[in-house]
N, C-alpha and C positions, 0 to 999 in steps of 0.2 A: 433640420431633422436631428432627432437626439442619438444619441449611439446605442446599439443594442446594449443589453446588458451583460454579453456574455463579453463584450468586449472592451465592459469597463474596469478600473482598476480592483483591488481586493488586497485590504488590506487583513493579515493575518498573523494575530499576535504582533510583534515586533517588527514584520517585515510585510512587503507590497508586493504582491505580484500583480501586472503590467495587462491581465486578462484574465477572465474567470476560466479558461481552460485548465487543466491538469491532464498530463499523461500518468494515466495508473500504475502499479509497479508493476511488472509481467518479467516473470523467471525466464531466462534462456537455457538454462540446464547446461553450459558450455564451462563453466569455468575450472580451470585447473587447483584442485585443495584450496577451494575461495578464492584464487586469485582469480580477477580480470584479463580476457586475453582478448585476439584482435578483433573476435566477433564484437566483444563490448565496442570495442573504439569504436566500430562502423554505424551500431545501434543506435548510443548514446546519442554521440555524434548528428545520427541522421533527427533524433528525438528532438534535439537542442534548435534544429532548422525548424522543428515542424508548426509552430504559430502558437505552440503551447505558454504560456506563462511560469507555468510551476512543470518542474518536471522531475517524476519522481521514479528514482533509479531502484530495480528490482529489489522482492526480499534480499533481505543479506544478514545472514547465520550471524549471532555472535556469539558462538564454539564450532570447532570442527562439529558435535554432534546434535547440534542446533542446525543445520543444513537438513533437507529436505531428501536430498538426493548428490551422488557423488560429486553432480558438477553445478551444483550451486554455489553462486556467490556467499563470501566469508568476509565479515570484518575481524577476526581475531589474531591476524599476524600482522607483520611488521610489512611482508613480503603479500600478503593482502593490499595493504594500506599504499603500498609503493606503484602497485598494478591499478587501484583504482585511481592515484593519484594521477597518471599517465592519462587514463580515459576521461576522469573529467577536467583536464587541464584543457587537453585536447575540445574535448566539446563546449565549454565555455568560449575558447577561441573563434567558434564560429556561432555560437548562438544570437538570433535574434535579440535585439535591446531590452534588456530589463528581466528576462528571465533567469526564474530562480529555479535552485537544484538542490532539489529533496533527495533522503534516504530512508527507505521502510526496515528498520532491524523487527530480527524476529528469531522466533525458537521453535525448530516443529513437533518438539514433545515428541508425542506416540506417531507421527506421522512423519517421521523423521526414517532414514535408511531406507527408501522407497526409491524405486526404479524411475528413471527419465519417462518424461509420458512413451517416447517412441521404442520404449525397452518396454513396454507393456503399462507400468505404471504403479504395481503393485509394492510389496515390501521387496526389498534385495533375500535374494536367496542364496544361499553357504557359500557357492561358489562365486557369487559377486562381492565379497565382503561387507558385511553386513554391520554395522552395531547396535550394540545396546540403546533400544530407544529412554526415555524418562517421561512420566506424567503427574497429573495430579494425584492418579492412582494407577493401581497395577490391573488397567483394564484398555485392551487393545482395541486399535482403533474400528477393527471389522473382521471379519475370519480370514485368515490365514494369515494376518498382521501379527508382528511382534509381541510379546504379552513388556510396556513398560512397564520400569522399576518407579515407583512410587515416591517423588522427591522428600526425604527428610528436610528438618531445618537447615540445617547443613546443604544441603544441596539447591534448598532454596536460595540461601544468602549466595551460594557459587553462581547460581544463574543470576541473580541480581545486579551480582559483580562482573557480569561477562558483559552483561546491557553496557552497565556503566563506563566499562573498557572501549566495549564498541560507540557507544556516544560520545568519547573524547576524541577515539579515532575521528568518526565523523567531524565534529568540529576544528580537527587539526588539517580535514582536507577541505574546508569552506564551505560546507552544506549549510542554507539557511535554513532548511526545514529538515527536523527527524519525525520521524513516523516510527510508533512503538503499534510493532503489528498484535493485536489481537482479537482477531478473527478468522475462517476459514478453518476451523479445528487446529490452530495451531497450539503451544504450549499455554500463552495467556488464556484463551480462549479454553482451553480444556481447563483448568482451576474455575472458570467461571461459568460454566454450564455443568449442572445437577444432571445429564446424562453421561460427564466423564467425572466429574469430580466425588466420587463415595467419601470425602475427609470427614471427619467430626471434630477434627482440632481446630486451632485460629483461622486453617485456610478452607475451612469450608462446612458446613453442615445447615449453612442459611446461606439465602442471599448476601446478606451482609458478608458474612464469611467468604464466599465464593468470591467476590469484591477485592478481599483483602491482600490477595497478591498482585492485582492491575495496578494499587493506589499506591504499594508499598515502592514497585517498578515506575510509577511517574514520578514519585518522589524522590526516588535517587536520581534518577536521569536528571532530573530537572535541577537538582543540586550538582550536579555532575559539571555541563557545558556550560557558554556564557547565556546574558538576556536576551544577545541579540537573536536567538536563534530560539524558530518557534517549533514547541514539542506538540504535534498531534496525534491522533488517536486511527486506527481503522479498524473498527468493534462490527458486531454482528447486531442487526434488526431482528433476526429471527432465526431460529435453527432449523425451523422447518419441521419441525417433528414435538409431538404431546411431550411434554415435559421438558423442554428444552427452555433457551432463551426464548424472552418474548421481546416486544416490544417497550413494554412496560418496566422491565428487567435494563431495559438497554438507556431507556432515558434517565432511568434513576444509575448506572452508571456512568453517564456521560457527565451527569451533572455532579454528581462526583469529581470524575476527572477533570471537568472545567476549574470546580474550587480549589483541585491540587495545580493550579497551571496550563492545561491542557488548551493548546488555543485552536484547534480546529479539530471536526470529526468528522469522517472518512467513513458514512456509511454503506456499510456489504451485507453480506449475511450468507447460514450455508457451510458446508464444509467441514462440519463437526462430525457425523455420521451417518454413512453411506448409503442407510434405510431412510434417511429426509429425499422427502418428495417437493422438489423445489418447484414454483409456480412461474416456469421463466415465460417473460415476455416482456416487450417494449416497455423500459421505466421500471421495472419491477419492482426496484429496490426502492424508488422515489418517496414513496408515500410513506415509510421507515424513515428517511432522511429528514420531511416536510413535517414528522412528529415529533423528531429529536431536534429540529432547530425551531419549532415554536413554544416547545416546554422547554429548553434550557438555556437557548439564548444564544449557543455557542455555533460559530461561523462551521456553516456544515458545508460537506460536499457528497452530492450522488451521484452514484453509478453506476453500471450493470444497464445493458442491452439499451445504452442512447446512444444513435448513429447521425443521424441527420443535424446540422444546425437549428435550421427550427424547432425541432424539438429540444437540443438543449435550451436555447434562447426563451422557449417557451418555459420550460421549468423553471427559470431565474426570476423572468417575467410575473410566475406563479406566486413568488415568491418561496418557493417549496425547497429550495439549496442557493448556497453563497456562492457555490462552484460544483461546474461540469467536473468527469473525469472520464477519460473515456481508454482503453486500453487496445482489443484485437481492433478499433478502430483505425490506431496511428500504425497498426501491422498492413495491415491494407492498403492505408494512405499516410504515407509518413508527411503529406503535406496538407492534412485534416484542417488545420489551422488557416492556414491561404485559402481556400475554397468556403471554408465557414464564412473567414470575410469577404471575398469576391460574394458569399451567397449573402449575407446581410448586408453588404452596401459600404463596408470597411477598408480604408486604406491600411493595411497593415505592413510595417517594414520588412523586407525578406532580404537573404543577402544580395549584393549587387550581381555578384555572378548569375544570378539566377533569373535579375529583372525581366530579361527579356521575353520569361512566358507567362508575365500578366495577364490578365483577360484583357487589358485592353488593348496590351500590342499583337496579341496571337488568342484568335479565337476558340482552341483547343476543343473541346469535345461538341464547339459547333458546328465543327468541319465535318464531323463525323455526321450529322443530321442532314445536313449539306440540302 
């Protein structure tokens, strides 16, 4: 019997993860001025058990104002860089064999200074301390958002330089894989989509243009860390709204970013403005993914609303993604990964503390059928 294929190796850019799984990035909103505290260790930690191969550690700001919200993750101090040092030392210690550990950096532009989801969600208001957000242009993300300040050259090269910062960090605490976020209306993602970005200058008034701050940010990055360490992409399929990203839009930048270095893409979509009417349901994003890896070649992963192993297995199967990803699903089940292989017919290693609730020594939710 051959092995499914969600559970064979993947190789990506310079490095191998051990299964086609990926854990998504997923914000906890807990962290103290970027820093990692003990929620991370418990998360990480639990992520690193969960059967996943690649596992990739939430957005993480590279400036205090590139944060999302007050208690998001920051790589831009020392005193950052020390706190996640702790959580992913800690989680490699117990991770299953051969799994890698990614980091998504990112900038949330105009959507930046915004309430925890369970604070409401909206922008911070006087009395929560608020800052000045930054965009492609001085156009807010939705009514009652911030009006951002409109990055000069100047401000471009500062954020550029902030990546760059935060990519050294990362490769000084052993990440094999970065992830440069641009999608979900974040900063990259607003310069690239024609419903935020009003420029006429080099950064925008064509597609090309719009292009030309994602290419300029792969480009330092990637001159930045070593070879061993693969840089990918997580871009948007579709904005969801007339005038927006298309599809079309998305493959002619990815293949882009493929020829600056970009060795995998991480397709999403979504998230740029608040009047997009998103079409969710099972896969949704799939068929975005299944276009962007047969026109440009580069080793994709899809994600958005896949739960079951069969149907991951089945999209790999399809040949339609290189790699599953799956996020509120490892919230649910931090042992998504053991039960995929118990459900595909897979031996997979878990730690030995934990042997004893294999399916074959304890029959677990057959008891319950009884």
């Amino acid at each position: 019997m051959s092995t499914p294929h969600l559970f064979t190796p993947l190789a990506i850019g310079p490095v191998t993860a051990p299964n086609r799984i990926a854990v998504a990035p997923m914000c906890q909103y807990t962290a103290d001025d970027g820093s990692m505290t003990d929620w991370h260790l418990q998360h990480v930690m639990n992520l690193a058990m969960s059967g996943a191969g690649l596992v990739m550690v939430e957005a993480s700001g590279v400036e205090r104002k590139g944060r999302i919200t007050h208690g998001c993750v920051g790589l831009y101090s020392d005193a950052n860089e020390r706190a996640m040092a702790r959580v992913l030392a800690a989680s490699r210690a117990v991770a299953l064999p051969g799994t890698l550990f990614g980091i998504q950096l990112g900038h949330a532009g105009r959507k930046a200074s915004a309430q925890r989801p369970w604070e409401g969600g909206g922008s911070l208001q006087a009395e929560q301390d608020p800052w000045q957000t930054v965009s492609a242009s001085a156009k807010p993300f939705g009514p009652n958002w911030h009006t951002p300040e409109a990055l000069d050259d100047a401000g471009i090269a500062h954020t550029v330089a902030a990546f760059v910062q935060a990519a050294k960090r990362s490769a000084r605490l052993g990440y094999e894989v970065i992830e440069l976020h641009m999608t979900h209306g974040y900063l990259v993602h607003q310069f690239l989509s024609p419903i935020s970005n009003m420029r006429t200058d080099q950064w925008g008034g064509t597609h090309e243009k719009r292009m030309a701050f994602a290419l300029h940010l792969m480009d330092a990055v990637k001159a930045a860390v070593p070879a061993s360490i693969a840089i990918g992409v997580r871009i948007a399929g579709s904005d969801w709204i007339d005038g927006g990203v298309t599809i079309d839009d998305a493959i002619q930048l990815t293949a882009a970013l493929k020829a600056k270095g970009a060795a995998y893409a991480c397709v999403s979509s979504g998230g740029l403005d608040p009047a997009a009417r998103i079409k969710v349901g099972p896969g949704y994003q799939v068929d975005f993914a299944d276009a962007i890896k047969k026109k440009t070649g580069i080793v994709t992963r899809a994600v958005g609303m896949i739960v079951s192993p069969e149907q991951a297995e089945q999209i790999l199967a399809d040949g339609k993604a290189d790699q599953i990803a799956l996020a509120r699903a490892f919230l649910d089940n931090p042992r998504w990964g053991w039960h995929a292989a118990d459900a595909l017919g897979v031996d997979l290693p878990r730690p030995p503390q934990y042997d004893r609730a294999r399916k074959a020594l304890w029959p677990g939710e057959a008891l319950k059928r009884g």
